[in-house]
N, CA, C and O of each residue as an XYZ file, in Angstrom:
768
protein
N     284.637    132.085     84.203
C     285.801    132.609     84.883
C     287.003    131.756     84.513
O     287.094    130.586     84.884
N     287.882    132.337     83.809
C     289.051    131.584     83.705
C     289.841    130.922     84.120
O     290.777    131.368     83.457
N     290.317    130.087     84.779
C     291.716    129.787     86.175
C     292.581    129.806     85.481
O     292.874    129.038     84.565
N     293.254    131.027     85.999
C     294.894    130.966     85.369
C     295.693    131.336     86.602
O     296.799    131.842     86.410
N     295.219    131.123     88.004
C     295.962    131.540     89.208
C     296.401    130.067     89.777
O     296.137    128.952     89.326
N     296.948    130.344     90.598
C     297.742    129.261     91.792
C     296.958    129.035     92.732
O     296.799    127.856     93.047
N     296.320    129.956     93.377
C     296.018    129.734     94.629
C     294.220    130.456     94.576
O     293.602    131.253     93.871
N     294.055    129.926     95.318
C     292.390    130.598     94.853
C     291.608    131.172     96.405
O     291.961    130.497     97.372
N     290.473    132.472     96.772
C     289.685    132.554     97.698
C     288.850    131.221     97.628
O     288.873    130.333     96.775
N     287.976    131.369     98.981
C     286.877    129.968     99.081
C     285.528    130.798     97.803
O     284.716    130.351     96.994
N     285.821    131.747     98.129
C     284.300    132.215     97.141
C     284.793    131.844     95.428
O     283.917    131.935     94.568
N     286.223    131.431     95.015
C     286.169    131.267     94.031
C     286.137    129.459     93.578
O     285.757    128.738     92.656
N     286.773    129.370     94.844
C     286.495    127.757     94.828
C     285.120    127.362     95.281
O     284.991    126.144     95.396
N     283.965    128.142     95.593
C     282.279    127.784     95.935
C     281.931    127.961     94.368
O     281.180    127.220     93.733
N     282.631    129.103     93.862
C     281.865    129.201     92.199
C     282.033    128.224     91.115
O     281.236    127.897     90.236
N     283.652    127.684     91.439
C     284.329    126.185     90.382
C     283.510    125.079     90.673
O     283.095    124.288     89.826
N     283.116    125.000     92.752
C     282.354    123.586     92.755
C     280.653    123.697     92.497
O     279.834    122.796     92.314
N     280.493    125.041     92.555
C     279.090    125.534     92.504
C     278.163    125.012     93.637
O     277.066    124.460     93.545
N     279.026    125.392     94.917
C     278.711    125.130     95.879
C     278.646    127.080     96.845
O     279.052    128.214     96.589
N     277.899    126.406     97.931
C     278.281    128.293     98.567
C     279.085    128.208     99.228
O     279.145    127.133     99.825
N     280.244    129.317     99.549
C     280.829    129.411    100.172
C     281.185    128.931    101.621
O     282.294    128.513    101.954
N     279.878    129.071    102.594
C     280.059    128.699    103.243
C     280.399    126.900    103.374
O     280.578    126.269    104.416
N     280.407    126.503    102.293
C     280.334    124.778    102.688
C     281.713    124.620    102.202
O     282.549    123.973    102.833
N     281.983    125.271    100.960
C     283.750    125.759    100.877
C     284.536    125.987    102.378
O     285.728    125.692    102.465
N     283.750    126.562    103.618
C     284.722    127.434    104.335
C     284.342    125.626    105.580
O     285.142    125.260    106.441
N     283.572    125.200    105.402
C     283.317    123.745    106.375
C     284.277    122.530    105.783
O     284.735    121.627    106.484
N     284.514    122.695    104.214
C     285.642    121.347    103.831
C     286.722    122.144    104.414
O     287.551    121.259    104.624
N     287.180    123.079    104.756
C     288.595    123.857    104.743
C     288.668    123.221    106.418
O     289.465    122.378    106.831
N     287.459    123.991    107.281
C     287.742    123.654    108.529
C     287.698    122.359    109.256
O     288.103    122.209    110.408
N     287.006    121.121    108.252
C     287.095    119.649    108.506
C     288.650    119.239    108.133
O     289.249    118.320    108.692
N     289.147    119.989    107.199
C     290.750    119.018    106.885
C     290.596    118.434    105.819
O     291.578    117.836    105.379
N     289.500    118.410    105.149
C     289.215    117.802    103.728
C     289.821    118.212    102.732
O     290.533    117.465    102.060
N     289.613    119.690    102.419
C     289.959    120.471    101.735
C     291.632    121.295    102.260
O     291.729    121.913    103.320
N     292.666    121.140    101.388
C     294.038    121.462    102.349
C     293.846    122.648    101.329
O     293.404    122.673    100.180
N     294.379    123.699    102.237
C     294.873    125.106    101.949
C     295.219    126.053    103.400
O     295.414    125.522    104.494
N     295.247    127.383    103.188
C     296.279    127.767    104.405
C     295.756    129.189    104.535
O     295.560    129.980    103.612
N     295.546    129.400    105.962
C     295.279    130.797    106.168
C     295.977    131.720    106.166
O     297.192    131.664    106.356
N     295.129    133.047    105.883
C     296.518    134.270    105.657
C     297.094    134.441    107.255
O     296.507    133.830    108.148
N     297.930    135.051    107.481
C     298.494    135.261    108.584
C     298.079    136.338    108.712
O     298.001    137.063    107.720
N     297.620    136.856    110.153
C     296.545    138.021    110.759
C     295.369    137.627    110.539
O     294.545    138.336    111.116
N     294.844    136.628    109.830
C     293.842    137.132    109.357
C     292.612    135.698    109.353
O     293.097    134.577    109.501
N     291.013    135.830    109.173
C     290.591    134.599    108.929
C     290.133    134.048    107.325
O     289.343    133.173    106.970
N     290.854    134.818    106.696
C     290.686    134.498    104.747
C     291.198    133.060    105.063
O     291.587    132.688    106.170
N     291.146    132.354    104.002
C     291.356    130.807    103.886
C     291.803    131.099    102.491
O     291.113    131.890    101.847
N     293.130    130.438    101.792
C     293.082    130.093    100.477
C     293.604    129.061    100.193
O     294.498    128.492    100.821
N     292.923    128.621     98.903
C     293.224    126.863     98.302
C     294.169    127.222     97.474
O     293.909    128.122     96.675
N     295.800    126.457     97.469
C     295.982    126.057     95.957
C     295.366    125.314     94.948
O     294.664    124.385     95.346
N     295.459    125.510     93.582
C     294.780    124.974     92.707
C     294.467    124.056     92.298
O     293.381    123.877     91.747
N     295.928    122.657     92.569
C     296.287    121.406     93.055
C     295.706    120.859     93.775
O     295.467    119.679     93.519
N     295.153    121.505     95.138
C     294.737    120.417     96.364
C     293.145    120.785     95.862
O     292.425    119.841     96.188
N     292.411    121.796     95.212
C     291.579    121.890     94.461
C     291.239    120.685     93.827
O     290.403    119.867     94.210
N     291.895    120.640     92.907
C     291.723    119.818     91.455
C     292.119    118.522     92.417
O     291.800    117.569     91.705
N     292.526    118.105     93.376
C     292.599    116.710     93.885
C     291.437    116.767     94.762
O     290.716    115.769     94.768
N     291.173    117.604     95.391
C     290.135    117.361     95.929
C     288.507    117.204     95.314
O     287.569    116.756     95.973
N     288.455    117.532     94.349
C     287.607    117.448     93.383
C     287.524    115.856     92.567
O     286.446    115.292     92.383
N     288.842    115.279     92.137
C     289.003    114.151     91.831
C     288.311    113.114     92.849
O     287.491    112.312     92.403
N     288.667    113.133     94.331
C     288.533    112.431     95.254
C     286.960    112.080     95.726
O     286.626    111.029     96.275
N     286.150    113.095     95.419
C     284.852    113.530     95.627
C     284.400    113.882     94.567
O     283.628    114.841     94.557
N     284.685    113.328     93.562
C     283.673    113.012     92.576
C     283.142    114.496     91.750
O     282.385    114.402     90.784
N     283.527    115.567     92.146
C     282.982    116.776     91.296
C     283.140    117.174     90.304
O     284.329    117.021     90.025
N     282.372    117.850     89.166
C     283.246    117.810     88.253
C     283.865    118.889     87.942
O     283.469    119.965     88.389
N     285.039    118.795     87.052
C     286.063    120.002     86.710
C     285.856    120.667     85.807
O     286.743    121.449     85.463
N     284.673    120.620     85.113
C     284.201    121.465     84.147
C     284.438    123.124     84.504
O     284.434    123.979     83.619
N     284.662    123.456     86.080
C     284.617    124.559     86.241
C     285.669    125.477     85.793
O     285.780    126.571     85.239
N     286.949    123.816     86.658
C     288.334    124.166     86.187
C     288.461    124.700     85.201
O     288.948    125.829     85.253
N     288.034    124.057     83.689
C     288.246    123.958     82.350
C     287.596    125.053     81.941
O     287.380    124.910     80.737
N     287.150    126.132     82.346
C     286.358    126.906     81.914
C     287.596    128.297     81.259
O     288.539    128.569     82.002
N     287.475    129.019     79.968
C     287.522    129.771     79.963
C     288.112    129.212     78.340
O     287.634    128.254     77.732
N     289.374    130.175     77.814
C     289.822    129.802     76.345
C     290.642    128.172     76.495
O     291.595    128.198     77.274
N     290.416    127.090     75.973
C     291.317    126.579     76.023
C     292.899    126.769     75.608
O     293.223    127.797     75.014
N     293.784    125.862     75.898
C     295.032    126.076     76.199
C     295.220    125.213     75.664
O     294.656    124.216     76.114
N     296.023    125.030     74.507
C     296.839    123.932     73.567
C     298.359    123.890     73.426
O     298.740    124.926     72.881
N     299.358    123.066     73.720
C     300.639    123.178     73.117
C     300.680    121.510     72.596
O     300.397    120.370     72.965
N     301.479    122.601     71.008
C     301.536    121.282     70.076
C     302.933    121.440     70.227
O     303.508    122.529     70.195
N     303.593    120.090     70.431
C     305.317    119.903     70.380
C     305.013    118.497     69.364
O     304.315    117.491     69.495
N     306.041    119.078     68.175
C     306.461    118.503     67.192
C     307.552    119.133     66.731
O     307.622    120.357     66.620
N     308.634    118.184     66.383
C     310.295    118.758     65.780
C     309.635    119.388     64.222
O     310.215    120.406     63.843
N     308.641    118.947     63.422
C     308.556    119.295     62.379
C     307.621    121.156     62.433
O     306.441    121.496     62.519
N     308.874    121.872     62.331
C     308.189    123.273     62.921
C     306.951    123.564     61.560
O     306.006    124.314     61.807
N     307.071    122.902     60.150
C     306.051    123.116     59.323
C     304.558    122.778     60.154
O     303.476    123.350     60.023
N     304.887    121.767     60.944
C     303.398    121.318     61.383
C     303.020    121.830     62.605
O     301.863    121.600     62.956
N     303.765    122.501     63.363
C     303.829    123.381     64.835
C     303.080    124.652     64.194
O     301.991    125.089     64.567
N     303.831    125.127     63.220
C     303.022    126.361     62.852
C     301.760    125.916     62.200
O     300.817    126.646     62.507
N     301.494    125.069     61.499
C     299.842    124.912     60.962
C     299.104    124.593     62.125
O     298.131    125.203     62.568
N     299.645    123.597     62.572
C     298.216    124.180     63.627
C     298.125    124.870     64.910
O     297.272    124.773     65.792
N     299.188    125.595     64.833
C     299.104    126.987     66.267
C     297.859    127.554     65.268
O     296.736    127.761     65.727
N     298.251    127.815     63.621
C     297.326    129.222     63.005
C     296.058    128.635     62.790
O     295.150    129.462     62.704
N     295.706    127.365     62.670
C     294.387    126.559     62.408
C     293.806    126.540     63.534
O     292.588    126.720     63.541
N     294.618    126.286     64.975
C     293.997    125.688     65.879
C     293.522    127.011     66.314
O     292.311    127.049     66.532
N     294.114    128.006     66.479
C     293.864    129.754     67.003
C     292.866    130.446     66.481
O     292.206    131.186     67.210
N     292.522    130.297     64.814
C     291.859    131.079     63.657
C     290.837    129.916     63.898
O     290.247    130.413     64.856
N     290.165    128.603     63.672
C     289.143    127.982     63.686
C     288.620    127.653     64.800
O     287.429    127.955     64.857
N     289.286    126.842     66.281
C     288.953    126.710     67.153
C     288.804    127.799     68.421
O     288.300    127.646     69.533
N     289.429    128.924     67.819
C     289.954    129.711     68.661
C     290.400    129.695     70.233
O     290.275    130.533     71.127
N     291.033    128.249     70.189
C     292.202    128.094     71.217
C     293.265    129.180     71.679
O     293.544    130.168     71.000
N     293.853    128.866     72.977
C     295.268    129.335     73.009
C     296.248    128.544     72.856
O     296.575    127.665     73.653
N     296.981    128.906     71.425
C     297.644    127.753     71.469
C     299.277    128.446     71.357
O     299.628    129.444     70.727
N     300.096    127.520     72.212
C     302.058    127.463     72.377
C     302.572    126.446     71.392
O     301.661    125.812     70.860
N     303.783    126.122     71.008
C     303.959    125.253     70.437
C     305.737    124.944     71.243
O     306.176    125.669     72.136
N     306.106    124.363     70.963
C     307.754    123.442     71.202
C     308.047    122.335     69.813
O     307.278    121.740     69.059
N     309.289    122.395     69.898
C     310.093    121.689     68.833
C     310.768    120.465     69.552
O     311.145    119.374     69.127
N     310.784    121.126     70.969
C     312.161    119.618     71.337
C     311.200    119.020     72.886
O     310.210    119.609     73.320
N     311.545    118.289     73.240
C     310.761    117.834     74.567
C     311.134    118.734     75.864
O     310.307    118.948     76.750
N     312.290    119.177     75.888
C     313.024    119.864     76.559
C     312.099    121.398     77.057
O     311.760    121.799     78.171
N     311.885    122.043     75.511
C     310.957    123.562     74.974
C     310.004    123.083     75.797
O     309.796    123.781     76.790
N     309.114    121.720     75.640
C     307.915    121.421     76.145
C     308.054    121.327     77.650
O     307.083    121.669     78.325
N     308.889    121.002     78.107
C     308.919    121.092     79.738
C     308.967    122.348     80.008
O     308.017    122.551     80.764
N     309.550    123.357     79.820
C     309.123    124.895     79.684
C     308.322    125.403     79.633
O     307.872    126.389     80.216
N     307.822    124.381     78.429
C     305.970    125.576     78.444
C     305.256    124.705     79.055
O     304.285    125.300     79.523
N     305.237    124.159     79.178
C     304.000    123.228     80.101
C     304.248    123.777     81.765
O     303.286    123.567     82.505
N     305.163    124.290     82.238
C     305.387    125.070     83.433
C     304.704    126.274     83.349
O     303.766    126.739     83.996
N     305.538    126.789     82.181
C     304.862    128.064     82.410
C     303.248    128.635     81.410
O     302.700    129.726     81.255
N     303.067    127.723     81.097
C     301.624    127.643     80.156
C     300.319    126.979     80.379
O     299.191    127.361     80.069
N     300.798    125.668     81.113
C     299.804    125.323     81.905
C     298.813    124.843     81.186
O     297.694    125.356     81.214
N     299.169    123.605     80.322
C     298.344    123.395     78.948
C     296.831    122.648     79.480
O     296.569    121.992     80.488
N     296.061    123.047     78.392
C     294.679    122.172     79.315
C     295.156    120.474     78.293
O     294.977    119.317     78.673
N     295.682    120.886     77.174
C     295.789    120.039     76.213
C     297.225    120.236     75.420
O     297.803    121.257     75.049
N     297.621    118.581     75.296
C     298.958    118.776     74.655
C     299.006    117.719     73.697
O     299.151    116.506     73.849
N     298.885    118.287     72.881
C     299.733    117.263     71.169
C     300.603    117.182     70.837
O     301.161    118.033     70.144
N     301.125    116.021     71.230
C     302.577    115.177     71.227
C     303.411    114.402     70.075
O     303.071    113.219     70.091
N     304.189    114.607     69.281
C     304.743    113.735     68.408
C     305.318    112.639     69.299
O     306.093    113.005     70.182
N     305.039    111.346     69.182
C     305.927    110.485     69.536
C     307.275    110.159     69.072
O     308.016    109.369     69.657
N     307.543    110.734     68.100
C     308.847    110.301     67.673
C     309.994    111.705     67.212
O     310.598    112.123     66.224
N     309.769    112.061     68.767
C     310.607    113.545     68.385
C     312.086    113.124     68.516
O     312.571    112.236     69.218
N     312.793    114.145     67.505
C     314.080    113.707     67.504
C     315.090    113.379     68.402
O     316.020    112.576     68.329
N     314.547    114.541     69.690
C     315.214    114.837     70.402
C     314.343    114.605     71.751
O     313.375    115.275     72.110
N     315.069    113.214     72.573
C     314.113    113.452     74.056
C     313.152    112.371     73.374
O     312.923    111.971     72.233
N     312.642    112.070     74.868
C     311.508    110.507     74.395
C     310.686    111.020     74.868
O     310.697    111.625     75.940
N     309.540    110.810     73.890
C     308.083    111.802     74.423
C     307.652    111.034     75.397
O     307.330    111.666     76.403
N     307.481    109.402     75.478
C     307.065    108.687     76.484
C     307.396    109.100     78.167
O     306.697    109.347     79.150
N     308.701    109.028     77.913
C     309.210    110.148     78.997
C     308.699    110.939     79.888
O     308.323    110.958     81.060
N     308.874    112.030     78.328
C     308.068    113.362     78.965
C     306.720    113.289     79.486
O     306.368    113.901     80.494
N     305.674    112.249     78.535
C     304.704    112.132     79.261
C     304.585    112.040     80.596
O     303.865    112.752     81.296
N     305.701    110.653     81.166
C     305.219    110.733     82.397
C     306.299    111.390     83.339
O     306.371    111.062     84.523
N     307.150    112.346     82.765
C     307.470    113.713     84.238
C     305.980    114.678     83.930
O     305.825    115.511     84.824
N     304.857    114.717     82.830
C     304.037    115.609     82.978
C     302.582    115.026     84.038
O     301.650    115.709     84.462
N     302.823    113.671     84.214
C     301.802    113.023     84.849
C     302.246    113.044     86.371
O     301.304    113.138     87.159
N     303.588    112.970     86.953
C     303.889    113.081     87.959
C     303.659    114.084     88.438
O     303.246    114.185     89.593
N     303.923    115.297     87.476
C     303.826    116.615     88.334
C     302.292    116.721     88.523
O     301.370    116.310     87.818
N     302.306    117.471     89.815
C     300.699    117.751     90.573
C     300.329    119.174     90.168
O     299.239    119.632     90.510
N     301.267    119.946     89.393
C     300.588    121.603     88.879
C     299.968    120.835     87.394
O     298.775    120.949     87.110
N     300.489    120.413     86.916
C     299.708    119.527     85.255
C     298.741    118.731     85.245
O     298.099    118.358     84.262
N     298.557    118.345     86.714
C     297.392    117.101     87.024
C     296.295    117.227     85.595
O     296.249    116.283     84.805
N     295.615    118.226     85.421
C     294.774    118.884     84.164
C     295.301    118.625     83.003
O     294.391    118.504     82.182
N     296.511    118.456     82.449
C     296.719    118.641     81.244
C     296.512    117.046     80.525
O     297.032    115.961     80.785
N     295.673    117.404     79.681
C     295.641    115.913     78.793
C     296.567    115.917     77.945
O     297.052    116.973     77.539
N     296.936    114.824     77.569
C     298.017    114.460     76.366
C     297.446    113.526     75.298
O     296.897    112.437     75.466
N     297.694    114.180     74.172
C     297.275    113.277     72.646
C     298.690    112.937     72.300
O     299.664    113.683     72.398
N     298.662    111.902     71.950
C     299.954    111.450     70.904
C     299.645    111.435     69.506
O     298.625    110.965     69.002
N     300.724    112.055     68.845
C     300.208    112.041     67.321
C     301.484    111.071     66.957
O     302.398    110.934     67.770
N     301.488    110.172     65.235
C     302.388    110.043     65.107
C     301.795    109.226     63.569
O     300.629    108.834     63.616
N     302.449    109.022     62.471
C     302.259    108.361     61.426
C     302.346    107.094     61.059
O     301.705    106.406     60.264
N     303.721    106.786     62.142
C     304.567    105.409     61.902
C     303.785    104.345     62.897
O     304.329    103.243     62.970
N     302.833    104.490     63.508
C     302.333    103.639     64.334
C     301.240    102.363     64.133
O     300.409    102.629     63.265
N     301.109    101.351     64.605
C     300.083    100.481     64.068
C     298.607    100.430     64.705
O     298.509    101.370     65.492
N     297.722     99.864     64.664
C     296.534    100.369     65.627
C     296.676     99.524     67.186
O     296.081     99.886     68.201
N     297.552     98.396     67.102
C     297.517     97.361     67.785
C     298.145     99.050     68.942
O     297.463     99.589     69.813
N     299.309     99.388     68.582
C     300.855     99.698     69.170
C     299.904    100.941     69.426
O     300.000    101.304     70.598
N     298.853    101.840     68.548
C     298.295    103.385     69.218
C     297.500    102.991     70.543
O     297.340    103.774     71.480
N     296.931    101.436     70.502
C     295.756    101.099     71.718
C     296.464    101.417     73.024
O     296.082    102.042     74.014
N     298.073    100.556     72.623
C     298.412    100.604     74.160
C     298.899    101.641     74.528
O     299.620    101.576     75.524
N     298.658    103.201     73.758
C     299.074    104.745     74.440
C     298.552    104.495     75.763
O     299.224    104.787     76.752
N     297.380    103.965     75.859
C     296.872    104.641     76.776
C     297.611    104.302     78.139
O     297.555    105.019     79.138
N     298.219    103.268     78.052
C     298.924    103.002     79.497
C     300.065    103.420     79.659
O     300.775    103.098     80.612
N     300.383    104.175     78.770
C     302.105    104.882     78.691
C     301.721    106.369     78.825
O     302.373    107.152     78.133
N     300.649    106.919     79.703
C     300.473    108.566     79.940
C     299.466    109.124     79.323
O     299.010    110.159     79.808
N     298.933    108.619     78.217
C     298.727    109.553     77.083
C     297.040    109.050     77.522
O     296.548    108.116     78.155
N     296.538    110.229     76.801
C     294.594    110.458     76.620
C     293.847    110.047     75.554
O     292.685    109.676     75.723
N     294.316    110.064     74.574
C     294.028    109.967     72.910
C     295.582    109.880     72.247
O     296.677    109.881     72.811
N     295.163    109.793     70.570
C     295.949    109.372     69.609
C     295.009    109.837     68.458
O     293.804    109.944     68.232
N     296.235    110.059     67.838
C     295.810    110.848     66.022
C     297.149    110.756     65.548
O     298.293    111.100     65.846
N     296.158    109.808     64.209
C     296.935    108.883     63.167
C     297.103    110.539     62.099
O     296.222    111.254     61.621
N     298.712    110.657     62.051
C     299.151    111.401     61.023
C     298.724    110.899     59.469
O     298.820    109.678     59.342
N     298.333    111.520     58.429
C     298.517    112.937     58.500
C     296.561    113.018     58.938
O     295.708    112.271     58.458
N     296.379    113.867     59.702
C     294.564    114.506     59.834
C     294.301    115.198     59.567
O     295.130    115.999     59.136
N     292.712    115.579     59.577
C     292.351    116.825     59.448
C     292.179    117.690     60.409
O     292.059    117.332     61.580
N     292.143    119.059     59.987
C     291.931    119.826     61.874
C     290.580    119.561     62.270
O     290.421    119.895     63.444
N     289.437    119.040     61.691
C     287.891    118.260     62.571
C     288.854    117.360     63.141
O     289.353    117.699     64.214
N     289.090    116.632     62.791
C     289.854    115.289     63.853
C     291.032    115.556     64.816
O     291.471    114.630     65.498
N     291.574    116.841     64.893
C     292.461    117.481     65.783
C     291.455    118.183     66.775
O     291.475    117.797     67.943
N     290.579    119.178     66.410
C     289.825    120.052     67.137
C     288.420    118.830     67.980
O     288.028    119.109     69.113
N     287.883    117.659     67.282
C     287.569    116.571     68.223
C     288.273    116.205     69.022
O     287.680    116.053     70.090
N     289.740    115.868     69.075
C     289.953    114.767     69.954
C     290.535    116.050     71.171
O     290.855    115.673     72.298
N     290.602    117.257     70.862
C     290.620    117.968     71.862
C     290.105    118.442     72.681
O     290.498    118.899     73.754
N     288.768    118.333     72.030
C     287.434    118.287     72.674
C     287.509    117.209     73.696
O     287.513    117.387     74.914
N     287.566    116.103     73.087
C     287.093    114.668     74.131
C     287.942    114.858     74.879
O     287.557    114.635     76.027
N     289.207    115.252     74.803
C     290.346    114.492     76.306
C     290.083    116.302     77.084
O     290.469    116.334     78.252
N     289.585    117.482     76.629
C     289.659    118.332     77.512
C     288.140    118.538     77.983
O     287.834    119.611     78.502
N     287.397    117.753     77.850
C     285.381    117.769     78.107
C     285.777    117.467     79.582
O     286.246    116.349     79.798
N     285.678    118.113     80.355
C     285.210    117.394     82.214
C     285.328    115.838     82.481
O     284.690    115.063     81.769
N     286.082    115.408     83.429
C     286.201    114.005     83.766
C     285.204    114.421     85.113
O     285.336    115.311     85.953
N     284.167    113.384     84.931
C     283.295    113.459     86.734
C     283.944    112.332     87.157
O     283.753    111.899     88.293
């Protein structure tokens, strides 16, 4: 089942935790689980957010989340390399993949796209990807989205410390798409 909604029934959030419903409808009525009843009515629904945090918190895993086509946006100013691998990553991996040119494009689509996975030039012309990383880590609708940094000019010492500046992985320009379609694998595989 795909998640591409906001807000979810408990029977769809019993199927993500692979739990039954009814124990879905006991975290809702303990306060564990935050979401909001319909008005008139006794339906219960979760946003997707207090989902995916509540899942973090308790240890479950999100494999459920992650389920369906993955979701890729590659933002790089160099549109030669935006288009190779939207058509590589689409035609071999058969991803969904968006692309952006400026960091700006990428705050756009990452709203409205909802990436499971994002490949990042660090050294876009325009806008500091570091940045952007972390308005994409703050926000609580992206909580899901991993971030790779790609970049050529970097040393191994200077790619180690991505990891404390936002980012999930790193890929040393120029690669192959096995070493693009791996590391998308690893940062979008289920965190328990």
């Amino acid at each position: 089942m795909p998640i591409e909604k906001d807000v979810l029934t408990t029977g769809e959030v019993a199927k993500i935790c692979n739990v039954a419903p009814r124990t879905v409808s006991k975290w809702f009525d303990s306060g564990q689980l935050k979401g909001y009843r319909i008005p008139g009515s006794k339906d219960r629904r979760i946003p997707m957010t207090n989902l995916v945090n509540f899942m973090k918190d308790h240890g479950i895993p999100l494999d459920g989340v992650m389920s369906g086509n993955t979701r890729v946006l590659v933002v790089d100013d160099e549109t030669e390399i935006t288009d190779a691998l939207k058509r590589l990553l689409t035609e071999q991996a058969g991803y969904e993949v968006h692309t952006a040119n400026t960091g700006f494009e990428a705050g756009i689509e990452c709203e409205r796209f909802k990436p499971h996975v994002m490949l990042l030039d660090i050294h876009l012309a325009e806008g500091d990807a570091r940045e952007l990383a972390a308005l994409i880590r703050s926000n609580d609708d992206l909580a899901m989205t991993r971030i790779i940094a790609m970049s050529g000019k970097l040393t191994d010492g200077q790619s180690s410390q991505l990891r404390n500046q936002h980012f999930d992985g790193f890929l040393k320009k120029p690669f192959q798409v096995r070493q693009v379609v791996e590391a998308i694998e690893r940062a979008a595989s289920p965190v328990s």
